[in-house]
N, CA, C and O atoms as CSV, one atom per row, in Angstrom:
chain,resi,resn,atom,element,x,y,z
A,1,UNK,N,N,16.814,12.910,-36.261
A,1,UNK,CA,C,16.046,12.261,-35.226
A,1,UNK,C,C,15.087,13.291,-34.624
A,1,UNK,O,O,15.505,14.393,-34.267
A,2,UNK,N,N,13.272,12.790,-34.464
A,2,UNK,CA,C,12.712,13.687,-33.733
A,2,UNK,C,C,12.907,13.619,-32.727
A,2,UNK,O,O,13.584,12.602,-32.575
A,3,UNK,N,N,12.666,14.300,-31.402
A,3,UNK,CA,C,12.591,14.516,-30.337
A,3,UNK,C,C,11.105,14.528,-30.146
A,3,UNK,O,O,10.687,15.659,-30.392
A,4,UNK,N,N,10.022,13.598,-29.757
A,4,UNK,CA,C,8.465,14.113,-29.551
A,4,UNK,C,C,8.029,14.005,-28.432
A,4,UNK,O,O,7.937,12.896,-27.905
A,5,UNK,N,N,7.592,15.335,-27.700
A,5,UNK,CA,C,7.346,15.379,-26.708
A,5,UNK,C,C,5.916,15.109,-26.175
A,5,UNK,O,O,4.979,15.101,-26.973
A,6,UNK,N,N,5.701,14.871,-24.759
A,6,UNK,CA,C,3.933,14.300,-24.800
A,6,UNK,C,C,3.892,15.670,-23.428
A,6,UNK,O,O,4.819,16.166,-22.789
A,7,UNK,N,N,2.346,15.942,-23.390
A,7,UNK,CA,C,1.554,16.836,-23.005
A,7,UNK,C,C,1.597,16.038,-21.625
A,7,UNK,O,O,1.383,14.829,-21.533
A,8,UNK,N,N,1.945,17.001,-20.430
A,8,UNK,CA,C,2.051,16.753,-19.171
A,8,UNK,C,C,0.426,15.800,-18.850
A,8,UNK,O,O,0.403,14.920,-17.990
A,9,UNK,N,N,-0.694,16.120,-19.592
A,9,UNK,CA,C,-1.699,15.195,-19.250
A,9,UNK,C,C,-1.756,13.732,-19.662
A,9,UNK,O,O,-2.771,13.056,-19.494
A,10,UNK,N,N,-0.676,13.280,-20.187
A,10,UNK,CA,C,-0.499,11.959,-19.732
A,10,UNK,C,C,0.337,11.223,-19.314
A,10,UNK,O,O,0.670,10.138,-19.790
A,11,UNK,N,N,0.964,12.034,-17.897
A,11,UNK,CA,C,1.706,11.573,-16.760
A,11,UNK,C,C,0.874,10.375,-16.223
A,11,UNK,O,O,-0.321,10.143,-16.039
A,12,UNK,N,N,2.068,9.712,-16.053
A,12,UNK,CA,C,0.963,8.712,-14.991
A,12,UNK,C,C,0.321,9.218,-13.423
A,12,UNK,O,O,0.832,9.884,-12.522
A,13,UNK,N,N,-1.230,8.474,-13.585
A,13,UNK,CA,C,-1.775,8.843,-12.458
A,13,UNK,C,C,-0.526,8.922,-10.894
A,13,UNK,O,O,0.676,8.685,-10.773
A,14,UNK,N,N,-1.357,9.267,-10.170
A,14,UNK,CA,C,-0.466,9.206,-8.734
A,14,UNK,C,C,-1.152,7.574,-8.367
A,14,UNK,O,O,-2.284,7.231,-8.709
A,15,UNK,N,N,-0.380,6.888,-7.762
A,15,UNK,CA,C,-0.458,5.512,-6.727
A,15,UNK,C,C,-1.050,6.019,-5.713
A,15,UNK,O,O,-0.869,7.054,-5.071
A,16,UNK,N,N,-2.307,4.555,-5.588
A,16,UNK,CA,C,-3.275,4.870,-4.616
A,16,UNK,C,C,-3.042,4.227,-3.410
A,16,UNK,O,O,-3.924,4.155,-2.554
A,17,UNK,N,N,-1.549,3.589,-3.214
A,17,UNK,CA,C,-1.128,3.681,-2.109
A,17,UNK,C,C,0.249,3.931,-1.804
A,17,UNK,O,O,1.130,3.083,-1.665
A,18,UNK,N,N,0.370,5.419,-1.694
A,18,UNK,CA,C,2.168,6.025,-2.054
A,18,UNK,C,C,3.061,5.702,-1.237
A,18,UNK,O,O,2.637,5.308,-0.151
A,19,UNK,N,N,4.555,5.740,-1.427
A,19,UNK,CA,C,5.250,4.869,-0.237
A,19,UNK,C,C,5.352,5.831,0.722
A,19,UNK,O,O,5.022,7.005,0.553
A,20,UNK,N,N,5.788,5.378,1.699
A,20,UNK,CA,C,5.130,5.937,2.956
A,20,UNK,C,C,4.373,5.884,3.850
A,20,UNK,O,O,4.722,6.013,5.023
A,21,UNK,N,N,2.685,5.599,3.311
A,21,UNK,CA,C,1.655,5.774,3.995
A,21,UNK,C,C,1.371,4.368,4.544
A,21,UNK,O,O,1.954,3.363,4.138
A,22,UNK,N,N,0.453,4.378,5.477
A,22,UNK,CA,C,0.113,3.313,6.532
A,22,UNK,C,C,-0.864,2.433,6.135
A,22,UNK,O,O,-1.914,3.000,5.832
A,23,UNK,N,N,-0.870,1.047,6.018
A,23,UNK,CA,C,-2.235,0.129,5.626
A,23,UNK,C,C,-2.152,-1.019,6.407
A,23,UNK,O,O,-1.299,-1.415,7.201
A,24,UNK,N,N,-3.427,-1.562,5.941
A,24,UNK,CA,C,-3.706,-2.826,6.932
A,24,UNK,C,C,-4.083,-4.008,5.982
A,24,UNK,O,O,-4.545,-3.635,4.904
A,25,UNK,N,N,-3.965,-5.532,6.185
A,25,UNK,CA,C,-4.655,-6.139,5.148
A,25,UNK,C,C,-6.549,-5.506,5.239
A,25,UNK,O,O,-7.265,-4.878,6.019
A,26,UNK,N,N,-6.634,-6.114,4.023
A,26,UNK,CA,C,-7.906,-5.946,4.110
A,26,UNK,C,C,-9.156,-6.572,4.876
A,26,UNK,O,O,-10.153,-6.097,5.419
A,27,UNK,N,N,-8.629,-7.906,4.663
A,27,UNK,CA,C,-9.260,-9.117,5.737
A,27,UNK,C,C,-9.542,-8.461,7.319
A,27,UNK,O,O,-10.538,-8.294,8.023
A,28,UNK,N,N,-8.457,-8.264,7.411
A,28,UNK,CA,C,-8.201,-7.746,8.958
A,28,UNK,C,C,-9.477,-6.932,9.206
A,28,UNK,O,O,-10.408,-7.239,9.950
A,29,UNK,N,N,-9.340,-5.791,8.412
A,29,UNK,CA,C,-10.217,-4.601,8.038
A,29,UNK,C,C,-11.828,-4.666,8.410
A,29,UNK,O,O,-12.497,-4.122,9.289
A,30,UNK,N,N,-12.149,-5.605,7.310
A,30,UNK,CA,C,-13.429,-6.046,6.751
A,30,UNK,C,C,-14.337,-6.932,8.809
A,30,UNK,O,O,-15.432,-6.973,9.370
A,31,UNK,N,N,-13.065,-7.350,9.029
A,31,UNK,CA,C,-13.481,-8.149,10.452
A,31,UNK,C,C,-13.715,-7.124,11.300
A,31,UNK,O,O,-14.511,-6.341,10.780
A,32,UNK,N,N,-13.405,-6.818,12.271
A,32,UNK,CA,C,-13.413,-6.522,14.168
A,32,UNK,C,C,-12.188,-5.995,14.231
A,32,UNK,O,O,-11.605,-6.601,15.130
A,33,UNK,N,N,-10.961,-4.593,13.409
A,33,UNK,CA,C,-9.931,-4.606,13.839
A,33,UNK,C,C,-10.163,-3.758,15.520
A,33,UNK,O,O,-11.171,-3.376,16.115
A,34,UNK,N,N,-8.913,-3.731,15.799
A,34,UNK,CA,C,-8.664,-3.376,17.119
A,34,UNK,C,C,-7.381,-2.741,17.120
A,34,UNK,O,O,-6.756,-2.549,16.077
A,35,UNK,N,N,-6.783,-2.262,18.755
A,35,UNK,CA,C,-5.176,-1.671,18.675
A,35,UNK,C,C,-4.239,-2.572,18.460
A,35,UNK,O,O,-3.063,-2.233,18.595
A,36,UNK,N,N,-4.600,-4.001,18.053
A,36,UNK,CA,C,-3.366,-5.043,17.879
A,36,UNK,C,C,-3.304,-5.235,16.618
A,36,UNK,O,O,-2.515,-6.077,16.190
A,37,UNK,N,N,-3.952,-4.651,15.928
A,37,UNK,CA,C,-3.841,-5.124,14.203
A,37,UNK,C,C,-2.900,-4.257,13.743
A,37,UNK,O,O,-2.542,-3.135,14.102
A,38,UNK,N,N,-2.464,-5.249,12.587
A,38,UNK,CA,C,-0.953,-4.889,12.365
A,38,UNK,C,C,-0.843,-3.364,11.441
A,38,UNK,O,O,-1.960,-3.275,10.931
A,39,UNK,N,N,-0.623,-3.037,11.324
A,39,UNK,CA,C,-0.153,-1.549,10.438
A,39,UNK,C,C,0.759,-1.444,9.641
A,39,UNK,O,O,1.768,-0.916,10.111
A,40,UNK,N,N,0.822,-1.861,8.191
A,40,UNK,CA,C,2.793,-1.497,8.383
A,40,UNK,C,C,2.839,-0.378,6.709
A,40,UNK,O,O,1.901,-0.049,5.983
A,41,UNK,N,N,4.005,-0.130,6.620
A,41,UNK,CA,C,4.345,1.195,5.935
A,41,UNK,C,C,4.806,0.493,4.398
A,41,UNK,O,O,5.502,-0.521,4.335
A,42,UNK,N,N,4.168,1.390,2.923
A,42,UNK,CA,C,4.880,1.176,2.133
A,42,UNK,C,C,5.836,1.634,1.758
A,42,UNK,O,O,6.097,2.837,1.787
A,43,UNK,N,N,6.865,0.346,1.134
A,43,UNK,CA,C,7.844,1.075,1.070
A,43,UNK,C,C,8.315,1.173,-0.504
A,43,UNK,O,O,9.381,1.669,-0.867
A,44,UNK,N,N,7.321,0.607,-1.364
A,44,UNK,CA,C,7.594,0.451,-2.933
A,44,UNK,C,C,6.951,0.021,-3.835
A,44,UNK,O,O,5.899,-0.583,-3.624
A,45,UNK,N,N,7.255,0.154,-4.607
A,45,UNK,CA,C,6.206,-0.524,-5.557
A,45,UNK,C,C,6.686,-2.035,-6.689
A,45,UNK,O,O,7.870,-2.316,-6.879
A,46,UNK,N,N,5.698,-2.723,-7.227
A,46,UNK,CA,C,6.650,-3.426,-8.325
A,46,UNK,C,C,5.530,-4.375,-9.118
A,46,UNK,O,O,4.563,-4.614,-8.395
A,47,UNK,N,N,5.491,-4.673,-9.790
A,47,UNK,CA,C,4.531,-5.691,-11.032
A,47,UNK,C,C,5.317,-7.257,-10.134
A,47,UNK,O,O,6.136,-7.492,-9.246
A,48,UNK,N,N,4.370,-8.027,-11.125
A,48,UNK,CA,C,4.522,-9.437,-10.594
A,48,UNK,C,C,4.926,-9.787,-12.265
A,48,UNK,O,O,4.368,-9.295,-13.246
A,49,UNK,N,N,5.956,-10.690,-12.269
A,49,UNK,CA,C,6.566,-11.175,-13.208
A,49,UNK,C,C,5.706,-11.704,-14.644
A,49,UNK,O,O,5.931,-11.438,-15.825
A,50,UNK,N,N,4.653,-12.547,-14.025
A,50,UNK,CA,C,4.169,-13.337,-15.178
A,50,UNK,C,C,2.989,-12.551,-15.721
A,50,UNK,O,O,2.700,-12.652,-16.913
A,51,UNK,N,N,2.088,-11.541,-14.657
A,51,UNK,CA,C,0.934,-10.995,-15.575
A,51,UNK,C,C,1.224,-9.591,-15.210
A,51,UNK,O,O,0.204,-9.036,-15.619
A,52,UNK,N,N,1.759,-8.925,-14.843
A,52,UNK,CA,C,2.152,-7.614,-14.454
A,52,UNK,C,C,1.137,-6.470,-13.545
A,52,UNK,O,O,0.649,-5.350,-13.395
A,53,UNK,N,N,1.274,-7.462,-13.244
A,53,UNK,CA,C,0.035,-6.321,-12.081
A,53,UNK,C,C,0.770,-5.936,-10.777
A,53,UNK,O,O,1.678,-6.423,-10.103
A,54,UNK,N,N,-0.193,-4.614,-10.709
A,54,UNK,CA,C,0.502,-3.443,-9.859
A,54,UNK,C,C,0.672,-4.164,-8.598
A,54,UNK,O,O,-0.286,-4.784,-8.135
A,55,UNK,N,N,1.948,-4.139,-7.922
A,55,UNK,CA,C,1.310,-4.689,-6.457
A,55,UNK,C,C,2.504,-3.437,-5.565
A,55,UNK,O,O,3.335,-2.676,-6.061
A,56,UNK,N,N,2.149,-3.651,-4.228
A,56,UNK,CA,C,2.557,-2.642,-3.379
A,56,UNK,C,C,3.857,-3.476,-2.208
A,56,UNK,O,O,3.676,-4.481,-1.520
A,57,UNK,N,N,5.063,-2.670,-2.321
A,57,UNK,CA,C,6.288,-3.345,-1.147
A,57,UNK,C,C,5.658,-2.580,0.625
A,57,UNK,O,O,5.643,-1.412,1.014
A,58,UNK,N,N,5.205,-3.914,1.328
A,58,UNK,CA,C,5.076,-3.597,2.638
A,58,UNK,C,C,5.560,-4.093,3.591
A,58,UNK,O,O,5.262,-5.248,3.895
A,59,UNK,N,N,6.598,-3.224,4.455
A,59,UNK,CA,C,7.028,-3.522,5.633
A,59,UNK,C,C,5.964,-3.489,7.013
A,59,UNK,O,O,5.262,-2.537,7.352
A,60,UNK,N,N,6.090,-4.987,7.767
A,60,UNK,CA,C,5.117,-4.711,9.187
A,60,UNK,C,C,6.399,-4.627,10.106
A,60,UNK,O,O,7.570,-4.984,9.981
A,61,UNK,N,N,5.705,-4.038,11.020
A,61,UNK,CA,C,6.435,-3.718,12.431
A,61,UNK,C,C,7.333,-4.850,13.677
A,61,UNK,O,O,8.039,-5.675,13.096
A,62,UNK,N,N,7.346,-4.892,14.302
A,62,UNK,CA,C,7.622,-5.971,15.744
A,62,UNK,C,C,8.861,-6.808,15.610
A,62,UNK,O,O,9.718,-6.606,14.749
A,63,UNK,N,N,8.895,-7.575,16.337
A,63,UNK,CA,C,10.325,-8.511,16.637
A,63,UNK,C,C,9.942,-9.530,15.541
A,63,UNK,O,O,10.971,-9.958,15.017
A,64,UNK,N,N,8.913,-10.026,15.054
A,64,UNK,CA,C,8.744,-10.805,13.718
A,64,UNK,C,C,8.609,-9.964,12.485
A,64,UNK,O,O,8.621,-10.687,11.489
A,65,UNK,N,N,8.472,-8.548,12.168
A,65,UNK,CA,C,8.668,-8.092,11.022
A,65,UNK,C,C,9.472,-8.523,9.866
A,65,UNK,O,O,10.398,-9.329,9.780
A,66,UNK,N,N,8.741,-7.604,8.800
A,66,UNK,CA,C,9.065,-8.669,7.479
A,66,UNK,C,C,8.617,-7.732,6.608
A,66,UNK,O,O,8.105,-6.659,6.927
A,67,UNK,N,N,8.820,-8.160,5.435
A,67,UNK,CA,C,9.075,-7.398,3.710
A,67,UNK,C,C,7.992,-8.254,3.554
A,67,UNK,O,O,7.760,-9.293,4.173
A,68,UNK,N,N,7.170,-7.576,2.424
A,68,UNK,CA,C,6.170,-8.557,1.426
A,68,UNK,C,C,5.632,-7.817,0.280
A,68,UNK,O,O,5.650,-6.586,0.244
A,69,UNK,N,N,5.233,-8.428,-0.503
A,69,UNK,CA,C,4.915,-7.618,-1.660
A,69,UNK,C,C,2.997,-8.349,-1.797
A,69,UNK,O,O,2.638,-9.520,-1.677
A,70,UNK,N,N,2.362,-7.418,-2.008
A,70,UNK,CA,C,0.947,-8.066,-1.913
A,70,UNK,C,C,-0.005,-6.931,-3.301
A,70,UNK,O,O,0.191,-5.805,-3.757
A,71,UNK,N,N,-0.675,-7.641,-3.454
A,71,UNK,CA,C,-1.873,-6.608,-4.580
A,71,UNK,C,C,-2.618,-5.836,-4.058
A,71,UNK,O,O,-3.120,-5.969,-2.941
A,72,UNK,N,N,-2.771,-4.942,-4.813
A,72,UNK,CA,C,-2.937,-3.272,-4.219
A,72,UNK,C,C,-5.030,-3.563,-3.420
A,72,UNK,O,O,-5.697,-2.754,-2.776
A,73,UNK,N,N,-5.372,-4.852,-3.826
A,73,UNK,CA,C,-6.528,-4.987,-3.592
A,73,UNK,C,C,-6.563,-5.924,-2.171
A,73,UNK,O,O,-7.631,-6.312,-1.697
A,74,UNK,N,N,-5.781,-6.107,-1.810
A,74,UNK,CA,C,-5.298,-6.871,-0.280
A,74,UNK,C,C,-5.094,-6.161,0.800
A,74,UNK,O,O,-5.162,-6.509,1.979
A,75,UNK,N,N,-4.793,-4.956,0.248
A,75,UNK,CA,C,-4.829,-3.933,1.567
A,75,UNK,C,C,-5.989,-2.469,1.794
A,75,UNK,O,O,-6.644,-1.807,0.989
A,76,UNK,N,N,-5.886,-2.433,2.709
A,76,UNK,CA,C,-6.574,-0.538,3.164
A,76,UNK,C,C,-5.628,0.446,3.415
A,76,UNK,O,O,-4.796,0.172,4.280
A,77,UNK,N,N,-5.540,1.737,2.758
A,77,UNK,CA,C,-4.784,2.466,3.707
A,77,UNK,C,C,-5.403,2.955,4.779
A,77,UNK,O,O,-6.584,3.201,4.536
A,78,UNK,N,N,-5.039,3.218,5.984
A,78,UNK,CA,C,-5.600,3.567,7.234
A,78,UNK,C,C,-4.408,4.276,7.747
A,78,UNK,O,O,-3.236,4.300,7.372
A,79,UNK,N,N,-5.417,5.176,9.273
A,79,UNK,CA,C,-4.513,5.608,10.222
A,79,UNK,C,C,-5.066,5.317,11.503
A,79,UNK,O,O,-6.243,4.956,11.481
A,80,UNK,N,N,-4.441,5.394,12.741
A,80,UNK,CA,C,-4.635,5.177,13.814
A,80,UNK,C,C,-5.686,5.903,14.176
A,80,UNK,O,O,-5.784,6.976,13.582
A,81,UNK,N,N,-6.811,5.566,15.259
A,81,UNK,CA,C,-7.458,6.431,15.461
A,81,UNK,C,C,-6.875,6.970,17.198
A,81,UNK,O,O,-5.857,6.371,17.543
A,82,UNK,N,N,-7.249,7.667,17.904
A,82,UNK,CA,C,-7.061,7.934,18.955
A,82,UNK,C,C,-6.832,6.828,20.442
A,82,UNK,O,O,-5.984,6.887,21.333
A,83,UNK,N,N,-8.242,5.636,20.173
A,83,UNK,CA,C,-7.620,4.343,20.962
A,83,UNK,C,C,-6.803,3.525,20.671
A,83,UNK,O,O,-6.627,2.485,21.306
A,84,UNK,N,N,-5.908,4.013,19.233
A,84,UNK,CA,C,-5.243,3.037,18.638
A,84,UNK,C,C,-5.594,1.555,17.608
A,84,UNK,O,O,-4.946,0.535,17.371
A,85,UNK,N,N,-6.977,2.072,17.168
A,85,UNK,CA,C,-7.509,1.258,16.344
A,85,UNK,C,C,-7.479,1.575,14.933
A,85,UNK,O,O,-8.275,2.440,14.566
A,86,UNK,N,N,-6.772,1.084,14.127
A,86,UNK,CA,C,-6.520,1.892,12.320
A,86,UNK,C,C,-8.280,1.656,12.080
A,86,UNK,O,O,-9.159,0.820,12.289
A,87,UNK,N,N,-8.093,2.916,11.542
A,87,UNK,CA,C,-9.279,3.282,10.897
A,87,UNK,C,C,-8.854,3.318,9.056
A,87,UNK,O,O,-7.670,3.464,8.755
A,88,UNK,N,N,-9.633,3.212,8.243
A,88,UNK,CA,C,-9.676,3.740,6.738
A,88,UNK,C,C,-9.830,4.940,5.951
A,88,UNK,O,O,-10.951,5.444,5.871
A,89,UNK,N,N,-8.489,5.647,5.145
A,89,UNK,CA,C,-8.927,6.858,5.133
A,89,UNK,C,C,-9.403,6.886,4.059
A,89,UNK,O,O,-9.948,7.912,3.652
């Protein structure tokens, strides 16, 4: 049996939104956000069953928080800015 090894240059890229970091929908974004728009953290990653596309696990914040899984093209990553308005980084 060979053993064949592959050349560290075709690791998969890094995720362009890693878990951890902070986003907003995009909608939100694209409008008038403000310090009430929601923020919430990823926490994973996963394909969608029938066509396999990348999508991103996001938790939002508050007494209605919630799990969702959405396409990596639905959100921004952002951070807070100083008045508390997510900005896009």
């Amino acid at each position: 049996m060979k053993i064949r090894l592959f050349p560290l240059s075709l690791k998969a890229p890094a995720h362009p939104l890693p878990v951890g970091c902070r986003v907003a929908m995009r909608a939100a974004m694209e409008g008038a956000p403000h310090a009430r728009t929601a923020v919430g953290e990823v926490v994973g990653h996963d394909h969608t069953a029938n066509e396999g596309v990348a999508c991103v696990i996001v938790t939002w914040p508050g007494v209605e928080g919630f799990t969702a899984t959405y396409h990596l093209e639905a959100l921004v990553r952002v951070e807070r800015g100083g008045d508390g308005t997510p900005r896009p980084v």
